[in-house]
C-alpha positions in Angstrom: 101.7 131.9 124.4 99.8 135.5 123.6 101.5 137.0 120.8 103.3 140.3 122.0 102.9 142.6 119.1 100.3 143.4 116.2 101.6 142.6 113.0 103.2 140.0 111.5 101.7 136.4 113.0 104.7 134.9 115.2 104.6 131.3 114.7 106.0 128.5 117.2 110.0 127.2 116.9 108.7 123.5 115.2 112.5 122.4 116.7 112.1 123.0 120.5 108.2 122.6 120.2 109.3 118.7 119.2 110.8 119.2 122.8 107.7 120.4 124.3 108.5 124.1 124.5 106.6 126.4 123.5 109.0 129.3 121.9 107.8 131.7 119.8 109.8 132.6 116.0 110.5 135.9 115.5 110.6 137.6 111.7 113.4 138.9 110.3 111.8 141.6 107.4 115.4 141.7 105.6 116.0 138.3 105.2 112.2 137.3 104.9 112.6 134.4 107.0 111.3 133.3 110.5 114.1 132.7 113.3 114.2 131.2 116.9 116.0 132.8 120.2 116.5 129.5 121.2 118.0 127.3 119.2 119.4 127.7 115.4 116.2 127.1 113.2 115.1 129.8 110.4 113.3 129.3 107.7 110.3 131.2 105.4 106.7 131.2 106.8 106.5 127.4 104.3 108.9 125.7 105.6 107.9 126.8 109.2 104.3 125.6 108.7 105.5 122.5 107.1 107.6 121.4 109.8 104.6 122.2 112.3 101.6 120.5 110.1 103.9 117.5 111.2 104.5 118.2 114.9 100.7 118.3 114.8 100.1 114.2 114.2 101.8 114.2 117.9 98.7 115.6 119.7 95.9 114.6 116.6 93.6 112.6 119.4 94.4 114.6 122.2 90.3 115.4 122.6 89.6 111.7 121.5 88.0 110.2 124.4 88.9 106.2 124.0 86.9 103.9 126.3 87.7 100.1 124.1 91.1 99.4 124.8 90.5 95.6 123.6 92.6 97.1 120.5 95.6 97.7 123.0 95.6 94.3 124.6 98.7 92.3 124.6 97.0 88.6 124.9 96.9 88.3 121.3 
């Protein structure tokens, strides 16, 4: 999703993108925290990345190709 606006970089909701949508934060500059239209998640730019830098082991070999599936087999 294109970011709208120069400034600030607006970061993805880690709590609906664990539901496969794609929702973009938005900044609250008084209360220094990040915060979602969605649903209710806020939280400072660390907390936001943290929560995302785990989202991220979901789609770690998405440009692995895998051609031996012997690995996968269930006639153990």
């Amino acid at each position: 999703m294109a970011q709208a606006t120069k400034g600030r970089l607006n970061y993805r909701c880690p709590s609906c993108f664990k539901r496969d949508i794609d929702m973009d934060m938005f900044y609250d500059p008084i209360k220094k925290e990040y915060y979602c239209l969605r649903c209710q998640f806020h939280g400072t730019e660390e907390e936001v990345l943290k929560e995302n830098e785990v989202i991220r082991l979901k789609y770690k070999d998405m440009y692995r190709r895998f051609t031996d599936f012997e690995d996968f087999s269930n006639d153990k």
